[in-house]
C-alpha positions as CSV (number, residue, x, y, z in Angstrom):
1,X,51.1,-13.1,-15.7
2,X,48.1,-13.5,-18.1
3,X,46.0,-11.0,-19.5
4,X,43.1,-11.4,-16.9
5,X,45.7,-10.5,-13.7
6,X,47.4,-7.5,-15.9
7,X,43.7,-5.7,-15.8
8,X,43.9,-6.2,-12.1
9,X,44.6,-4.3,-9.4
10,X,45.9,-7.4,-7.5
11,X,47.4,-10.9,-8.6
12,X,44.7,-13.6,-9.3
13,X,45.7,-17.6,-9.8
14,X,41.7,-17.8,-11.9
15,X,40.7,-15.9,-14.4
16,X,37.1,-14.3,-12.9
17,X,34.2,-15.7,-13.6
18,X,32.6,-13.1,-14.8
19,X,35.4,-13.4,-17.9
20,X,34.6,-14.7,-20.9
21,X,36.9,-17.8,-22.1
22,X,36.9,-19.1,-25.3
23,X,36.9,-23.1,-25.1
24,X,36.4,-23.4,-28.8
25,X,32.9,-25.1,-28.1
26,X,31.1,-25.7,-31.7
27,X,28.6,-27.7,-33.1
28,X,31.8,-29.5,-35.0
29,X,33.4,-30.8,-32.1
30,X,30.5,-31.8,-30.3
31,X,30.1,-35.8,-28.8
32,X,26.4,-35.8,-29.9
33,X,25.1,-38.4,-31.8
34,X,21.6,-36.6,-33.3
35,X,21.8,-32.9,-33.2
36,X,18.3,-32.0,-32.0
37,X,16.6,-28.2,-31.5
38,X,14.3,-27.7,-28.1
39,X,11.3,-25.5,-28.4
40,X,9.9,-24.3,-25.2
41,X,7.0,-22.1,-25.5
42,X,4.1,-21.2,-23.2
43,X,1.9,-18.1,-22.5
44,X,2.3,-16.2,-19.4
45,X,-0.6,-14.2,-17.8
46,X,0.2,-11.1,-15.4
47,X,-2.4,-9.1,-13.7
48,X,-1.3,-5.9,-11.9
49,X,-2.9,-2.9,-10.6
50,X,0.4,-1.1,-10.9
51,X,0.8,-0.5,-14.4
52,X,-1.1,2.5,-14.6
53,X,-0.6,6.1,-12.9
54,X,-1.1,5.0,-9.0
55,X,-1.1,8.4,-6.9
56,X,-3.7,11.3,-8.7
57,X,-2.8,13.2,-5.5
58,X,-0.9,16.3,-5.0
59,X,2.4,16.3,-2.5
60,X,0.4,18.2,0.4
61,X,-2.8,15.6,-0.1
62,X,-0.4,12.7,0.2
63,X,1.7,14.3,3.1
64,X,-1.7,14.9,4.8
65,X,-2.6,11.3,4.6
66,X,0.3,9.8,5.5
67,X,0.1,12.0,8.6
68,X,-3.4,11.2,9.5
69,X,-2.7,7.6,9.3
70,X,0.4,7.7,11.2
71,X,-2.1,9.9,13.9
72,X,-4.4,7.2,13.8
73,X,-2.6,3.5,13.4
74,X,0.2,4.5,15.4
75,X,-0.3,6.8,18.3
76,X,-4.2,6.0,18.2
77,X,-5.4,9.5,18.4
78,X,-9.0,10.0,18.1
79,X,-9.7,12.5,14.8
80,X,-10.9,15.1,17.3
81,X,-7.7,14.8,18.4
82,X,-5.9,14.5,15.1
83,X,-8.2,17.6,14.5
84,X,-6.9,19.8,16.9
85,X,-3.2,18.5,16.3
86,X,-3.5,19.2,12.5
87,X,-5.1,22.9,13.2
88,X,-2.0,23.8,16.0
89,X,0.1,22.8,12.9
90,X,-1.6,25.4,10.9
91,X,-2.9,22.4,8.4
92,X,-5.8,23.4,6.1
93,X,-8.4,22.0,4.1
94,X,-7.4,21.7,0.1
95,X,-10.3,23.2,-1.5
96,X,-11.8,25.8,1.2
97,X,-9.1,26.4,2.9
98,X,-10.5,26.3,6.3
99,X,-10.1,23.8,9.5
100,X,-9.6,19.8,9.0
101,X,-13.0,18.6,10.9
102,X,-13.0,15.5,12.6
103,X,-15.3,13.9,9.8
104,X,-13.2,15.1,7.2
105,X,-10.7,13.2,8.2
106,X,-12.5,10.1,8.8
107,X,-13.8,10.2,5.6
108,X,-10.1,11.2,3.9
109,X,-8.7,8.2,5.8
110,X,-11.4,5.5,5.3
111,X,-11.0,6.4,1.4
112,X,-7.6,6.7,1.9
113,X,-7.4,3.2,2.7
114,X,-9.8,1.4,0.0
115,X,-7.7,3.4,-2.1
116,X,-4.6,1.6,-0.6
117,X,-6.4,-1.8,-0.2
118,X,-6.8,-1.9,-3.5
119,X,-3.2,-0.6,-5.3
120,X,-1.6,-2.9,-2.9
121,X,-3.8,-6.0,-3.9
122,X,-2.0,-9.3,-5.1
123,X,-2.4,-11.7,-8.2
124,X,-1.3,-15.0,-9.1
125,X,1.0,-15.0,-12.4
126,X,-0.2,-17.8,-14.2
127,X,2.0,-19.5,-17.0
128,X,-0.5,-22.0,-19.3
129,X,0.2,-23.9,-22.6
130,X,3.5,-24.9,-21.5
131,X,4.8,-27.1,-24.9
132,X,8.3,-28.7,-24.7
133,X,9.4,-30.3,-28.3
134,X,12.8,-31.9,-29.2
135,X,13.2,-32.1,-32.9
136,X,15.7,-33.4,-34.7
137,X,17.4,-30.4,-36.9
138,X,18.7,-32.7,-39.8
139,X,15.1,-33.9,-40.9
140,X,13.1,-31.8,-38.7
141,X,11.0,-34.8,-37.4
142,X,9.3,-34.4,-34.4
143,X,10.6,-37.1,-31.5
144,X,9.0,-35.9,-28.3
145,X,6.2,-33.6,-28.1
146,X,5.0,-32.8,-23.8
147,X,2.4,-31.1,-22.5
148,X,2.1,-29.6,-19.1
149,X,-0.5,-28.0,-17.2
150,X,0.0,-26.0,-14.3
């Protein structure tokens, strides 16, 4: 039994391969003929509109949203509707403190959604001045130099 099946509950023929196994790979022992350095560099762009704070809503706003849209995608309920559904529910207005009105509500959920149109918006990564080099470490002369555009 080796040391890898002694840590283990059960009996292994291979050590995992997750384990780390020294095969006394060096520099020394290599079959190279020219030992060489590779130097890949190359800029990567990334634009995101998630990297800032993306809700400036409290907990009941957000809960009131979600629930108008659910109203309004889902079970197609007119905002009257939605209106009268919210107020049986004992659902208030944030600032006043008085009944959700049908307009309200439209305008909360047509805002609600450029707002959501444009946090969920996508862009492309782009990775430009992709350089690939191969020099050779022992008198650091340059053999291959690539450029790539993408």
């Amino acid at each position: 039994m080796n040391r890898y099946q002694e840590s283990l509950p059960f009996i292994t023929t291979l050590p995992l391969q997750s384990s780390y196994r020294n095969n006394n790979l060096t520099y020394k022992n290599s079959n190279l003929l020219d030992d060489k350095d590779i130097i890949l560099s190359f800029k990567l762009n990334i634009i995101s509109s998630k990297l800032t704070k993306t809700t400036h809503y409290t907990s009941y706003q957000q809960k009131l949203y979600r629930l108008v849209k659910f109203l309004k995608e889902e079970r197609n309920i007119s905002f009257n509707g939605i209106s009268l559904i919210l107020d049986q529910k004992n659902y208030k207005s944030i600032r006043t403190n008085k009944i959700l009105k049908p307009h309200n509500l439209d305008s909360s959920y047509r805002k609600g959604k450029v707002r959501e149109n444009r946090i969920e918006r996508e862009f492309e990564s782009k990775i430009e001045d992709l350089k690939f080099k191969i020099l050779h470490t022992s008198s650091n002369i340059l053999t291959k130099s690539c450029k790539f555009e993408l």
